[in-house]
N, C-alpha and C positions, 0 to 999 in steps of 0.2 A: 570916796573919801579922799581929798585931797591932803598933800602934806602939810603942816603948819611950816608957818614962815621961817621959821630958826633952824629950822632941818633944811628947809630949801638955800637958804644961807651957809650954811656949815657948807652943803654938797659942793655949792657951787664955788665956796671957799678951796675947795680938794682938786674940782676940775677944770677952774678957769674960766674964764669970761667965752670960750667956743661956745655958739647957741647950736650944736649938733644933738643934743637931745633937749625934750620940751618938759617946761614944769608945768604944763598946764594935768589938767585929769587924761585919764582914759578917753579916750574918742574912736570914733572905727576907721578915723583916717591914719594915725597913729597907735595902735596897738599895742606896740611892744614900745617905744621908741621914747617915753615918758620914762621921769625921773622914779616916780610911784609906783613904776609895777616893776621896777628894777628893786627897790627900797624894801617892801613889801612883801618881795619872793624871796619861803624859807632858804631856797635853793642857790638864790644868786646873792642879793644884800642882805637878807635875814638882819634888818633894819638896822642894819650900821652902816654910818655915814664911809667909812674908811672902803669898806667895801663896795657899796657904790660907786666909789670912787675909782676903784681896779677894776671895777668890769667898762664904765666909760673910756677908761686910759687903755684896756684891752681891746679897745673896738677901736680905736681912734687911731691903735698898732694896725689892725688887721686892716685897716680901711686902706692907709697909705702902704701898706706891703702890696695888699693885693693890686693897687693899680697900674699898671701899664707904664712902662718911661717914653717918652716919646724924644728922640736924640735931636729933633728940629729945635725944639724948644728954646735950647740955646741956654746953657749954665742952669738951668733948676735942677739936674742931677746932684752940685751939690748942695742946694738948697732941701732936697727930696731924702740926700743922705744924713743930713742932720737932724733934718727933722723926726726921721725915724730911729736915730741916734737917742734925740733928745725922748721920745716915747718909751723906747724900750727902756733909757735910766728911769724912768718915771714911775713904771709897771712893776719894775723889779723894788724899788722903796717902797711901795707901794706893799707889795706881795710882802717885803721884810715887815712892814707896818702890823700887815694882816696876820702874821706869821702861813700864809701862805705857799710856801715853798714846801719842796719834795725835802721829804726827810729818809735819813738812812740808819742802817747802823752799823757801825765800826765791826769788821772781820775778820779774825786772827788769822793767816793765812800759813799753812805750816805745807811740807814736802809731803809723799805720800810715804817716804820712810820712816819720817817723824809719826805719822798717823798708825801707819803699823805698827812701829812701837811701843806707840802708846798702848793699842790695843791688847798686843800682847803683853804689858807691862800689868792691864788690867784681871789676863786673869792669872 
């Protein structure tokens, strides 16, 4: 089942004109690497365009972290530190979009005299 055109529209409104991943279907040369089984999986887009969109922009992180600098190259270092600059702000709107982020909750932090206190104050 491929995607209707207005979802592949939206996506590709989220991730940019990069052709690093494919709209086309499923194929065995491509597997994972399609817009559709990113879309599709409960797990990963659970068929929202936003979220497709944060796992493409996460991979797109991972790709340019993981590679190699090579110092002959000659000035792409800071072409190489923006660019991952610019992914991580990307990721992270992204993740705020989604509500995505690690959530906490607030800690009231007391002395351990205070604790004993209170303890004894309880019985």
């Amino acid at each position: 089942m491929a995607l209707a055109q207005d979802i592949i529209d939206r996506i590709r409104d989220e991730i940019g004109g990069d052709l690093d991943v494919s709209d086309e279907p499923l194929t065995p040369a491509a597997p994972l690497g399609d817009l559709e089984s990113i879309y599709t999986n409960a797990d990963r887009g659970n068929y929202s365009t936003l979220r497709t969109a944060l796992i493409v922009w996460k991979r797109r992180l991972a790709a340019v972290q993981s590679r190699s600098f090579d110092a002959t190259a000659g000035g792409s270092l800071m072409a190489r530190s923006q660019r991952a600059r610019f992914l991580q702000r990307r990721v992270k709107e992204l993740e705020l979009l989604v509500d995505y982020t690690l959530k906490g909750t607030n800690q009231e932090v007391i002395s351990n005299f205070q604790r004993d206190a209170d303890a004894v104050a309880e019985f």
